[in-house]
C-alpha positions as CSV (number, residue, x, y, z in Angstrom):
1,X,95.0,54.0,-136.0
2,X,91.9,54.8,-134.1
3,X,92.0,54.3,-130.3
4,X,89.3,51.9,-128.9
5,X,87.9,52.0,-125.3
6,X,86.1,49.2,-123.8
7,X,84.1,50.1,-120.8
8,X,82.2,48.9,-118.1
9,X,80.5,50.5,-115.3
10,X,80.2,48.3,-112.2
11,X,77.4,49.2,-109.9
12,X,74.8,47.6,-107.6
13,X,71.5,48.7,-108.0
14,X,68.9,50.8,-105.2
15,X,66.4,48.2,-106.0
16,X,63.3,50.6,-105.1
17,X,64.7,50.7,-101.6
18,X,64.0,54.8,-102.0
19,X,60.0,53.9,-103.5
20,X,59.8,51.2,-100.8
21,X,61.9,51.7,-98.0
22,X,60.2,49.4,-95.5
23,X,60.0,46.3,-98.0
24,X,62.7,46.6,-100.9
25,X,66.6,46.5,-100.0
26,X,69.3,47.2,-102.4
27,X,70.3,44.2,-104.9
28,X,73.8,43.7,-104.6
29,X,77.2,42.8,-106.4
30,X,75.5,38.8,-106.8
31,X,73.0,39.6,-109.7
32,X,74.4,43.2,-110.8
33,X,77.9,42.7,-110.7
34,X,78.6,38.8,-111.2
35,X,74.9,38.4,-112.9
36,X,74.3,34.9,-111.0
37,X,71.1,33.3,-112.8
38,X,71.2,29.8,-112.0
39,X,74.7,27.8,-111.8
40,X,75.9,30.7,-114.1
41,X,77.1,34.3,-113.8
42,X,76.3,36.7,-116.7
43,X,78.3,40.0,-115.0
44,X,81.7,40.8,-115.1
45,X,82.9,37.0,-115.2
46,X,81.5,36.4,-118.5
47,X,82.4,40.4,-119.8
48,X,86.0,39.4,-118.8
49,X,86.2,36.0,-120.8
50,X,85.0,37.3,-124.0
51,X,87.4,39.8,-123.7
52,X,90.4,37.5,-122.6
53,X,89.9,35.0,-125.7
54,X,90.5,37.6,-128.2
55,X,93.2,39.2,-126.2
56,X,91.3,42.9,-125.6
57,X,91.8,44.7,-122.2
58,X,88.9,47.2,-121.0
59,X,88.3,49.3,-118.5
60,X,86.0,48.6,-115.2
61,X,84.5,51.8,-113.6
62,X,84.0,50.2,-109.8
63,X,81.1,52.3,-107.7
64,X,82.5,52.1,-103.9
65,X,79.8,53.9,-102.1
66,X,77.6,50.8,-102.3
67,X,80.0,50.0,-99.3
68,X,78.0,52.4,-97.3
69,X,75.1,49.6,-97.6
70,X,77.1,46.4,-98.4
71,X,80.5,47.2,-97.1
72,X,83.9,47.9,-97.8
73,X,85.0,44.0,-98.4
74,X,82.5,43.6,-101.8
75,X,84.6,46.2,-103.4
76,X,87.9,45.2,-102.6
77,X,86.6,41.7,-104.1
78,X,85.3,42.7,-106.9
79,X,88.2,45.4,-107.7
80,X,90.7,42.1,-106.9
81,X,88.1,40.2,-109.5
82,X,88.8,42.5,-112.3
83,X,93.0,42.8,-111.3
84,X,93.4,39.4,-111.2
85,X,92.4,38.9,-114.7
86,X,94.1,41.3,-116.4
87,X,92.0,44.2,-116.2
88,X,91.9,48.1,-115.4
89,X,89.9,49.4,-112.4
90,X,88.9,52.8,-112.1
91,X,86.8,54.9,-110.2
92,X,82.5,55.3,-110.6
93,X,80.5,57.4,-108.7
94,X,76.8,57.1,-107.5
95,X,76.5,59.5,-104.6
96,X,73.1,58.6,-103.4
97,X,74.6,55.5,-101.6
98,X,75.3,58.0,-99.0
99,X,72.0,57.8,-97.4
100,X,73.1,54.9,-96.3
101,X,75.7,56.1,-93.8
102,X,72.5,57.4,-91.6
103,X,71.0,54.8,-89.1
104,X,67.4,56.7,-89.6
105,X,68.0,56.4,-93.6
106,X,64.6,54.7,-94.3
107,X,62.6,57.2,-92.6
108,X,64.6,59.6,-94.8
109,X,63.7,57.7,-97.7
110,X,60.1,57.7,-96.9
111,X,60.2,61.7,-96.4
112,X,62.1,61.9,-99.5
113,X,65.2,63.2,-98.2
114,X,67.8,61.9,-100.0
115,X,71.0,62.4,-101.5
116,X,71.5,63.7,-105.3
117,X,72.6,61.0,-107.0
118,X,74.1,63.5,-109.6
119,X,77.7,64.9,-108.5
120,X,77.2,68.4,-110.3
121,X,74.3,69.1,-107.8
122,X,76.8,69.5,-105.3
123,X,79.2,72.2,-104.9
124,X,82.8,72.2,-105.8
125,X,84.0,71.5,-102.3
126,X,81.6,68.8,-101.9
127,X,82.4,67.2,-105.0
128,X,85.9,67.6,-104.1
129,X,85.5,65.5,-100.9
130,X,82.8,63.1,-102.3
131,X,85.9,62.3,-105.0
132,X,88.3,62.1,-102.4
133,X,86.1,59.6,-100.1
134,X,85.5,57.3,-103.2
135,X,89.3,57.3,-103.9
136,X,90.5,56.2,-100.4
137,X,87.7,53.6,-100.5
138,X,89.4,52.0,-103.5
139,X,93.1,52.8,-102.6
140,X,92.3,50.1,-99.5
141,X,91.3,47.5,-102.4
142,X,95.0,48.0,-103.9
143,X,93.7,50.5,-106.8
144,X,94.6,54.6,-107.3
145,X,92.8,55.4,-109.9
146,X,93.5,58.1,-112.5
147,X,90.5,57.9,-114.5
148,X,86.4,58.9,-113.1
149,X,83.2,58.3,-114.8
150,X,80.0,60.2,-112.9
151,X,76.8,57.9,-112.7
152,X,74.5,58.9,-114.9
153,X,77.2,61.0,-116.8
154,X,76.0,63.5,-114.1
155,X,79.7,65.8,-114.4
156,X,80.1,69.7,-114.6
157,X,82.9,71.6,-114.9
158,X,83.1,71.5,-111.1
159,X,83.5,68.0,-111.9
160,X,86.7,68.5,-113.3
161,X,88.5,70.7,-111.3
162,X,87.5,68.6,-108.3
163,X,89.5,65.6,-109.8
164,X,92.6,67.7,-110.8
165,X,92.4,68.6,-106.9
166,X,92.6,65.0,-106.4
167,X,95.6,63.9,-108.9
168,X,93.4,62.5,-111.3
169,X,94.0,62.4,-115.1
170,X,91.1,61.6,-117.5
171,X,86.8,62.0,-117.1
172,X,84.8,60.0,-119.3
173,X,81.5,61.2,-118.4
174,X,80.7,63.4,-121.2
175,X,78.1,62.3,-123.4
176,X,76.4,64.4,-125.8
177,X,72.9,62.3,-125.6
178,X,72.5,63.4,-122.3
179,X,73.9,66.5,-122.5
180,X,71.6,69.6,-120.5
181,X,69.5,66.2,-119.2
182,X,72.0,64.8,-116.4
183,X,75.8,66.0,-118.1
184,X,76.6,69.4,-117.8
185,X,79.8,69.6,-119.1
186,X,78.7,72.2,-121.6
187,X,81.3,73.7,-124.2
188,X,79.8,76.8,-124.1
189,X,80.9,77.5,-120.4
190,X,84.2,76.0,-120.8
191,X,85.1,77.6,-123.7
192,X,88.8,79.6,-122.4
193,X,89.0,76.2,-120.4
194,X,90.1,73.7,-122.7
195,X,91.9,73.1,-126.2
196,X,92.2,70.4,-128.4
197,X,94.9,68.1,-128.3
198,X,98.4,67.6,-129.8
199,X,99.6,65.3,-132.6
200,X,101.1,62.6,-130.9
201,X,97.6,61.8,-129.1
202,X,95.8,61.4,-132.0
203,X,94.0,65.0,-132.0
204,X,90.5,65.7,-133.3
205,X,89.9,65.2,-136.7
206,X,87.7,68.5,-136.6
207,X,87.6,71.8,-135.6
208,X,86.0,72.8,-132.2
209,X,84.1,75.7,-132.2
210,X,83.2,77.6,-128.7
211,X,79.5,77.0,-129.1
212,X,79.3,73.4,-130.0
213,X,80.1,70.0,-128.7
214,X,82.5,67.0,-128.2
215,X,82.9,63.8,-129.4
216,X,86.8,62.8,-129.4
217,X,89.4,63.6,-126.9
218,X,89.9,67.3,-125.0
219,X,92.2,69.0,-122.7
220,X,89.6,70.6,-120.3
221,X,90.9,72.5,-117.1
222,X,94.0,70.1,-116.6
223,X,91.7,66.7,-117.3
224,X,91.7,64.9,-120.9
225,X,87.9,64.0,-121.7
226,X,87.4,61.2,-123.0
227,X,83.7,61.3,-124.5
228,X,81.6,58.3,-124.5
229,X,81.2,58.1,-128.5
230,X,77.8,59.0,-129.9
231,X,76.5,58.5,-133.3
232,X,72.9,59.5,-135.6
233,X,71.0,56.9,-136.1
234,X,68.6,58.3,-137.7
235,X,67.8,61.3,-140.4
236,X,64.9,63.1,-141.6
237,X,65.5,66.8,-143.0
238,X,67.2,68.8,-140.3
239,X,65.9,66.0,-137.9
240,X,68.6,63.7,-136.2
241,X,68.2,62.1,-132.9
242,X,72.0,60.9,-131.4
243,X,72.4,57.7,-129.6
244,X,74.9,56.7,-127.4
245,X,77.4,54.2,-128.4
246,X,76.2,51.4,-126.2
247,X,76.0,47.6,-126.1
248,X,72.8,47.1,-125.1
249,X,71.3,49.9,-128.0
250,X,73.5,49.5,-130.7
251,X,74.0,46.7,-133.5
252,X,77.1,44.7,-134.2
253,X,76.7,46.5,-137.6
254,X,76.0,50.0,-136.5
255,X,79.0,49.9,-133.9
256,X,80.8,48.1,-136.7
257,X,80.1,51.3,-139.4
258,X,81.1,54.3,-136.4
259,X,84.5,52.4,-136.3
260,X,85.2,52.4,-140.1
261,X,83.8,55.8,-139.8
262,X,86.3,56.6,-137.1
263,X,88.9,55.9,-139.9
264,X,88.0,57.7,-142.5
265,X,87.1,61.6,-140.6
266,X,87.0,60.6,-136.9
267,X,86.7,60.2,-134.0
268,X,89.8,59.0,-133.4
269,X,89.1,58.0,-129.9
270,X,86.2,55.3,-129.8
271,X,84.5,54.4,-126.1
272,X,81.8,52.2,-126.0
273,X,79.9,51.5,-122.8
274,X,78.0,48.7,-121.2
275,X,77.4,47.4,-117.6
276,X,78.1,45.1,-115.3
277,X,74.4,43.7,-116.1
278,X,73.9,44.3,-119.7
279,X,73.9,40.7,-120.2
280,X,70.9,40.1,-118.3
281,X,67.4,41.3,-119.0
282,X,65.2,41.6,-115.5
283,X,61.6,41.7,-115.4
284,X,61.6,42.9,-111.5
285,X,63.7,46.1,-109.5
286,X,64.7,43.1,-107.1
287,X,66.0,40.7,-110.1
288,X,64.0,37.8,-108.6
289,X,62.9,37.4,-112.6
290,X,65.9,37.7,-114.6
291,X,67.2,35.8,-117.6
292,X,70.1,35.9,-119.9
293,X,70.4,38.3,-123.2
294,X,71.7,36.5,-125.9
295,X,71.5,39.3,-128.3
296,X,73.4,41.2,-126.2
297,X,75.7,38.9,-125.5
298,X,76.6,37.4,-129.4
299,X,76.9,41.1,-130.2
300,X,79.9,41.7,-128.0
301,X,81.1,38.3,-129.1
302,X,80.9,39.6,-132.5
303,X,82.6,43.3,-131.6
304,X,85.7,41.7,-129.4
305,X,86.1,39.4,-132.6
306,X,86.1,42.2,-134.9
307,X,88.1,44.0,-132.8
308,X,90.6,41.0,-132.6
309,X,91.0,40.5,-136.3
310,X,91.9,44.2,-137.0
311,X,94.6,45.2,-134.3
312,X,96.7,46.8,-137.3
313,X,93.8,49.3,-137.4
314,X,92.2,49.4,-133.4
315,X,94.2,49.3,-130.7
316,X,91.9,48.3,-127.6
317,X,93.4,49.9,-124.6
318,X,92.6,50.7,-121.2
319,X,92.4,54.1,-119.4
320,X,95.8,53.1,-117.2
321,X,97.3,52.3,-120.3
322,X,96.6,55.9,-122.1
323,X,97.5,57.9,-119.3
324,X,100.9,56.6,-119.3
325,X,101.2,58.0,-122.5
326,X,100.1,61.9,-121.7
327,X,103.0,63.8,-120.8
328,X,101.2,64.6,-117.6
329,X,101.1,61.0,-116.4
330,X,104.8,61.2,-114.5
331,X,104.0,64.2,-112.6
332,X,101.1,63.2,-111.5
333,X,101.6,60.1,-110.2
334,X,105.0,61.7,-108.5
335,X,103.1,64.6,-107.0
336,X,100.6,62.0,-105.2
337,X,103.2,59.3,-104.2
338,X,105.3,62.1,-102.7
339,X,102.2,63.5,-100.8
340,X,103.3,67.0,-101.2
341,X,102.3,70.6,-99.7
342,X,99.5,72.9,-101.1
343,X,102.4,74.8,-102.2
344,X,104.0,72.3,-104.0
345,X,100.9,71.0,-105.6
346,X,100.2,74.9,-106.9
347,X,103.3,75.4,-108.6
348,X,103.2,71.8,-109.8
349,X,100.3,72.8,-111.2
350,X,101.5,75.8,-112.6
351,X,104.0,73.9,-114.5
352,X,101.3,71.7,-115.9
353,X,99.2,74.9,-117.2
354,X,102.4,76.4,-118.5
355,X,102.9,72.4,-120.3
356,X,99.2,72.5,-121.9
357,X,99.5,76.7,-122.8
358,X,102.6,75.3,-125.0
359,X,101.7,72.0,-125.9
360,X,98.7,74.1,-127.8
361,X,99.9,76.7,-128.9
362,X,102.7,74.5,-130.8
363,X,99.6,73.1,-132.7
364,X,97.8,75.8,-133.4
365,X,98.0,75.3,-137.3
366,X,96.9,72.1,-136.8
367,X,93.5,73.0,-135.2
368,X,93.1,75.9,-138.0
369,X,93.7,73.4,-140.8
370,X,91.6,71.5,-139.8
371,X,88.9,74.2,-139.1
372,X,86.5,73.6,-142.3
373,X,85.9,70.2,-141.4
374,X,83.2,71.2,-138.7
375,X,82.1,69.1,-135.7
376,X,79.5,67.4,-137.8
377,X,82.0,65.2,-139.7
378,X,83.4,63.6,-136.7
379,X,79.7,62.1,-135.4
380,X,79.0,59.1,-137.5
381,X,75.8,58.4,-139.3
382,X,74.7,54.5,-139.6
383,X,71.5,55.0,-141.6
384,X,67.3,54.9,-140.8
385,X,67.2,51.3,-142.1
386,X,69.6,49.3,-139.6
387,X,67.7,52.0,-136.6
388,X,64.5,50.3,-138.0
389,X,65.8,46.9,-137.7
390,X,67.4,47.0,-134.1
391,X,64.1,48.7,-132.8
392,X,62.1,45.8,-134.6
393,X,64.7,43.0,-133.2
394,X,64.8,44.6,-129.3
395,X,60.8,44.7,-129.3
396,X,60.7,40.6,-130.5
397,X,63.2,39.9,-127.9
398,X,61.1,41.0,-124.7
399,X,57.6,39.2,-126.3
């Protein structure tokens, strides 16, 4: 059974505030995160009851540092939106909110000095404490999350040891189409850091090898990765260009195919992504000129239905609900309800090494038998035609 990931990344937008600073303001959680157009919202209200009438649960990553700018209360709302319908809240992070913490920040704007929005320009103490502020921010709206996404998949391996630092389980920022561009999580530099996984998590369906790439679950320094799937669309000789597996770029038929795919060789962990605005298509940074996108929307329809009349074959859960299942998950969660020493954490720490040295070891054999399959039979291939089709459809849509 293939493991299916719904998730959402729930963020406010700059709105050319930085280009502008004297005119534009950021647009808040009213048209990025609810998607108001009208007497209707087209956000996360309309995300969540697609998913509640065919019974699916997904995954909201909530940005907090738009707080700096909007304040603490929008988050706690929103977080409290997604909770009171059923859903799992974890933890986004856009770091160049933090500009807004400085009285003088649009005279900072104007001489350009701003924050990186990506984390793995900052150091591993930095990140570290960035993680940490972003985590107490969402503990006061009732959440402790487990689970990180960077904004714009901006992670490095720094990334990763500065969430084990701060009891968290699973990153889901590694994908491949952006990989060297704003991820740089690269397997090359990780390679006596991580190790596939075992049996009872569904491992990968291929062999990694030290030089190449991911595109199903890993065990990297203590933190399961979760990739955001990718796929080829299209093929010419020895060129293929990879696309993420997102709502708003992929066709009910070509995210249909990757999960039949996902069957056959792999992956066996599936996460699709979308936003908190995907349903809306904006003319303007400010969203003054917005509209609904049907095609968007009917897709998901269509993929939540699919997804609905084949549970004996995906199982849609959230992040929350998968980390209960790692054998990490207890001593985790006991390590940060306790609050222990440095001390303690170390040696807990130790013990949780010593728990991955053996959980991989004991599978060895199955990461060699699997070692002819290579890396390339686990990223799906939908076909030039249906690439033609979408490109032809999204170009109507905006005439």
């Amino acid at each position: 059974m293939i493991k299916v990931f719904i998730t959402i990344d729930v963020e406010t937008s700059i709105g050319g505030a930085f280009a502008k600073p004297d005119k534009l303001r950021p647009v808040g959680a009213d048209k990025r995160i609810y998607g108001q157009i009208g007497n209707k919202e087209y956000g996360i209200p309309l995300i969540i009851e697609i998913l509640n009438k065919h019974n699916l649960k997904a995954t909201f990553f909530v940005e907090p540092f738009c707080s700096f700018y909007f304040g603490e209360k929008i988050v706690e709302e929103i977080c409290n939106y997604i909770l009171n319908h059923g859903h799992d809240v974890q933890l986004h992070l856009h770091p160049n909110y933090q500009i807004f913490k400085c009285p003088d920040w649009q005279e900072r704007a104007k001489k350009k000095e701003l924050f990186p929005d990506i984390i793995a320009k900052y150091n591993l103490d930095e990140q570290i404490n960035l993680i940490r502020q972003a985590k107490k921010i969402l503990e006061k709206c009732g959440v402790t999350p487990i689970a990180f996404r960077a904004g714009c998949f901006g992670a490095n391996l720094n990334t990763l040891m500065a969430l084990e630092e701060n009891d968290f389980l699973i990153d889901s920022s590694y994908n491949l189409s952006f990989l060297g561009k704003t991820c740089f999580i690269h397997p090359s530099r990780f390679t006596s850091h991580f190790s596939l996984l075992t049996s009872h998590l569904s491992p990968l369906t291929s062999y990694l090898s030290p030089l190449t790439y991911l595109n199903d679950l890993a065990l990297i320094n203590g933190i399961y990765e979760i990739p955001i799937t990718n796929y080829y669309d299209f093929k010419i000789g020895n060129f293929k260009r990879l696309r993420t597996l997102d709502i708003c770029a992929s066709s009910f038929y070509e995210m249909k195919k990757i999960l039949r795919y996902g069957l056959k060789k792999g992956p066996k962990h599936i996460t699709f992504i979308l936003h908190s605005f995907s349903f809306i298509k904006k003319r303007d940074v400010q969203y003054k000129t917005a509209k609904p996108n049907f095609i968007v929307i009917n897709r998901f329809k269509k993929l939540c239905e699919f997804l609905s009349r084949n549970k004996n074959l995906f199982k849609v859960i959230t992040l929350s609900q998968f980390a209960q299942s790692l054998p990490d998950y207890a001593l985790r969660t006991t390590n940060y309800a306790l609050n222990t020493t440095h001390y303690e954490l170390r040696t807990t720490d130790y013990g949780l090494n010593t728990k991955h040295y053996a959980l991989s070891t004991k599978h060895y054999a199955l990461q060699t038998k699997h070692y002819g399959l290579r890396t390339k039979d686990y990223i799906p291939f939908t076909g030039n035609i249906p690439s033609l089709l979408r490109y032809i459809t999204q170009a109507l849509q905006y005439l």
